[in-house]
NULUM-946216 format. One record per residue: y, x, z of N, C-alpha, C, CB in turn; residue in three letters. Coordinates in steps of 0.05 Angstrom, whole numbers, plus 5000, padded with zeros to 4 digits. Atoms other than C-alpha are relative to their C-alpha. Glycine has a CB too. Layout:
YXZYXZYXZYXZALA ...
REM end
This chain:
498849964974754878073381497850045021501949775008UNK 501849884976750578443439500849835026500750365006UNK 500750134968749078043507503750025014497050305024UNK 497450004984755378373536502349894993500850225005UNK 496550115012761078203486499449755002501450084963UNK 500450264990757777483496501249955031496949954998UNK 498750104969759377483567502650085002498550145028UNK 497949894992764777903559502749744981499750374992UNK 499250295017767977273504499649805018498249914973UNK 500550294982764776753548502349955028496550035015UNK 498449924970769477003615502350014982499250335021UNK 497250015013775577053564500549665002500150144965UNK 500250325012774076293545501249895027496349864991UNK 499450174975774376093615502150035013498550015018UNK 497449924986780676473641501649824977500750385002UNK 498450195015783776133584500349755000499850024982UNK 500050274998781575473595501249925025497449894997UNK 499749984974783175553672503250015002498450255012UNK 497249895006790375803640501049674998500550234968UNK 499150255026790775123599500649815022497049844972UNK 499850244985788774673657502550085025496749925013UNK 496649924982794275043711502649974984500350345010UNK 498350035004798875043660501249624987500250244989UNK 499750195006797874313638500349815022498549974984UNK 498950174974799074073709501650085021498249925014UNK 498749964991803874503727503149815008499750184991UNK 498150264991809473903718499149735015501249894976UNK 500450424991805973313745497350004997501749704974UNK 503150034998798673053746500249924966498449715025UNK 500950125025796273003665497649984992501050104981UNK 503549955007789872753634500949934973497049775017UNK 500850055036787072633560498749765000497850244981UNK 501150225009785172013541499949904974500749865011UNK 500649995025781572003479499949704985497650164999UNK 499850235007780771243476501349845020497849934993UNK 497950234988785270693498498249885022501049744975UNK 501250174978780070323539500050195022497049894994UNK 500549864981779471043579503549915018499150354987UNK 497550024996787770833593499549715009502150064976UNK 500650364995785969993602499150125031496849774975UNK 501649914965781970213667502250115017497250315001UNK 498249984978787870513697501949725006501850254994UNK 497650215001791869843702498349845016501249864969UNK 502250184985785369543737500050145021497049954988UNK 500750004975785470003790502949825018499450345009UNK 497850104985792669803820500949694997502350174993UNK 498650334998792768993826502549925005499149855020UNK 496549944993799069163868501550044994501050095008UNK 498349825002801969553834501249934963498350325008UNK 498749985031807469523771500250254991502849914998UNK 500249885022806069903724503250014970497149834992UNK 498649995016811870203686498850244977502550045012UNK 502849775014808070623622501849974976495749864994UNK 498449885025812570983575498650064975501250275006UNK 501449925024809871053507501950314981499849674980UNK 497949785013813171713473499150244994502050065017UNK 500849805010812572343436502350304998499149884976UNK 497749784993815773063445502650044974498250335005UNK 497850075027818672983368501149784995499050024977UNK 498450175000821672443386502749925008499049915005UNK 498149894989829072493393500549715017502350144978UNK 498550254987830371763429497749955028500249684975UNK 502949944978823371893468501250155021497150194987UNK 498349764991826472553488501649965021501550104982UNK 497550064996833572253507499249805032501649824968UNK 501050244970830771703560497950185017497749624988UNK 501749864987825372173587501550035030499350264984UNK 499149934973829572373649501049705021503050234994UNK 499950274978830971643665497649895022500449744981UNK 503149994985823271573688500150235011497349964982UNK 500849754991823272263708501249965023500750254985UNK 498549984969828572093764499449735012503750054999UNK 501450174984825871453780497949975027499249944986UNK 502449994977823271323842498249745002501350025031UNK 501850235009816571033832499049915022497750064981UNK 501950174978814570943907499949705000500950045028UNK 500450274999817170243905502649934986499649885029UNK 497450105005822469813870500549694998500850134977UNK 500050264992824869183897498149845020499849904979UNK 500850144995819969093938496750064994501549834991UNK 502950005011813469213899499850364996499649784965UNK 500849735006809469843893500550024968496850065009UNK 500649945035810270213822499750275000502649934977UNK 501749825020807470673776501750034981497349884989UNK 498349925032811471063728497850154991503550214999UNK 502149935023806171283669501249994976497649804997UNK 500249925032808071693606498150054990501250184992UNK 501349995012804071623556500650144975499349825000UNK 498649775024804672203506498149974970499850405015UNK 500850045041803572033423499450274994503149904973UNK 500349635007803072813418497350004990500450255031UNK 502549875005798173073379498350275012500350044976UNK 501149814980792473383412499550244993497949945010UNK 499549775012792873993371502650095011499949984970UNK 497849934981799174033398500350055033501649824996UNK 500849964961797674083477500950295012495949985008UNK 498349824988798674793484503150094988498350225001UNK 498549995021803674923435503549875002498249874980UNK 497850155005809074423438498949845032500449804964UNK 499850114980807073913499500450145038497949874993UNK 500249844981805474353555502650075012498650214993UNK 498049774996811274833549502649735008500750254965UNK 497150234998816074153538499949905028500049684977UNK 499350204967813473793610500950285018496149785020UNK 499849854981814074423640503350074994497650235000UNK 497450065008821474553606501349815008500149984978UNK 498350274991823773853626499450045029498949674986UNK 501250044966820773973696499449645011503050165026UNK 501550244993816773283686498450025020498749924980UNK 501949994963814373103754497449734991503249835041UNK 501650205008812472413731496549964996501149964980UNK 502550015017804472263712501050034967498449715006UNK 500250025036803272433637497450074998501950234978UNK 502850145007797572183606500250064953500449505018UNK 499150035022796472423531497749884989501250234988UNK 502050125014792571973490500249964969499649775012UNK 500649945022789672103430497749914986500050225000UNK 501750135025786071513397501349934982498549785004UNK 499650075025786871513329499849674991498150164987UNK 501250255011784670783318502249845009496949895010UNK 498450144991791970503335500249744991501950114999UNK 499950185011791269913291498549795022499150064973UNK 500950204975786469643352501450005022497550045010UNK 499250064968789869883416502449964994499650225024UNK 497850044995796669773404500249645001501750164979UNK 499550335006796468973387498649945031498049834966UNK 500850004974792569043460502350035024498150235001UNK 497549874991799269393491501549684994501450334981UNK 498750335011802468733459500449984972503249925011UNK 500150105031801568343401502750094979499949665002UNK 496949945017809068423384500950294996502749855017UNK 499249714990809369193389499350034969498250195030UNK 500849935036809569483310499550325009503449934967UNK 500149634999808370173337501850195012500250114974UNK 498849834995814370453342501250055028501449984985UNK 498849824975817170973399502850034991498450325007UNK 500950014968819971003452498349704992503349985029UNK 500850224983816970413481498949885029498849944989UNK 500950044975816170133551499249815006501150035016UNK 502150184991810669733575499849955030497450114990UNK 500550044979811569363639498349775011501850015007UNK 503550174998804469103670499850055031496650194978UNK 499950054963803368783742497449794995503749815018UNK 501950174999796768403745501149735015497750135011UNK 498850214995798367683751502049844986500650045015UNK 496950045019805467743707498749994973502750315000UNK 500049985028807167653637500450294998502149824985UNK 500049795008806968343612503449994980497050054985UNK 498249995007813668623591501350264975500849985023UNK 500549775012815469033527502450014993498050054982UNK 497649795005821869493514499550074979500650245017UNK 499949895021821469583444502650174988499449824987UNK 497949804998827570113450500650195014501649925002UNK 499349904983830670633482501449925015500550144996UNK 498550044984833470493544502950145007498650015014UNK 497449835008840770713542500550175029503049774989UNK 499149894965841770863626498949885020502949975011UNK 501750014975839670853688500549715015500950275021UNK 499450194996843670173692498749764981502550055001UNK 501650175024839769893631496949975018499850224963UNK 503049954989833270153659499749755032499650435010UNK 500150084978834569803734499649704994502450095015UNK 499250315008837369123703496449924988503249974967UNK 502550125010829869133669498849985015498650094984UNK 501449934985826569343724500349785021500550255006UNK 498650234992830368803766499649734992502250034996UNK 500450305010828768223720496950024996502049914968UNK 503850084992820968343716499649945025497650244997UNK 501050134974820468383790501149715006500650185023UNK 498750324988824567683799498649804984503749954995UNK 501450245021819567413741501049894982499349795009UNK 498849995017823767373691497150004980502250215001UNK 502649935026818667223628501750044978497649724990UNK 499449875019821167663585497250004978501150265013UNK 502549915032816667733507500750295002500949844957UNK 497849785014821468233481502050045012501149944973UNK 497050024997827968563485500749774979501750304992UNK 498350175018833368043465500650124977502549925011UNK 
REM end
């Protein structure tokens, strides 16, 4: 390849990458987070703030199904306390343009999505909570100070979702779902 088709490849590379990153934040603010600790650091900046952090994947039909319950959530405040709605997308990062992208932008996900892609789940998940076996959906609710609260299910409605949302902020020490 001659000087030019180098530059002239190199300027393809970048309109495409330029493509990837407009179209990967065309629904909402998303980053990559290749390791879990790069995801731990966000929960340290907001002391204030509850943290509601969806765990879920686009092939996931029960992931899928609850998605619009956070999506219509209003995360300025609830009850009282500031919050944070944070999906966290299982998607494989081979998958990003392909299947994720097209889906937040299809669902018209406003929400943050955050896709993380450390392989080494056997460490960060028992971090998320000891009692968590992996499986999605799952919702992780984290307020510095609180017991940390985990939804090992799909949430059925927007009346399920509230009632949870309702009994963390009143301190309810929830482990698990009942």
């Amino acid at each position: 390849m001659n000087k030019k088709e180098k530059i002239r490849t190199l300027l393809l590379k970048i309109v495409l990458f330029g493509s990837l990153i407009i179209a990967f934040n065309k629904g909402g603010s998303q980053t990559i987070y290749n390791d879990f600790s790069q995801l731990e650091k966000r929960f340290a900046e907001g002391k204030d703030t509850l943290f509601l952090i969806n765990f879920w994947a686009t092939w996931c039909k029960p992931c899928v199904e609850e998605l619009p319950l956070f999506n219509d959530l209003n995360s300025g405040s609830a009850g009282g306390e500031k919050m944070k709605v944070l999906l966290v997308s299982l998607d494989f990062k081979k998958d990003l343009e392909k299947k994720l992208v097209p889906f937040i932008n299809e669902k018209n996900i406003s929400k943050e999505v955050v896709l993380l892609t450390d392989p080494d789940m056997n460490t960060w998940i028992p971090k998320v909570n000891k009692d968590w076996d992996g499986n999605i959906p799952v919702t992780w609710f984290y307020q510095s100070g609180k017991k940390p609260l985990l939804i090992n299910r799909a949430l059925k409605n927007n009346t399920d979702l509230q009632n949870v949302i309702t009994g963390f902020i009143s301190n309810k020490n929830y482990l698990s779902t009942p």
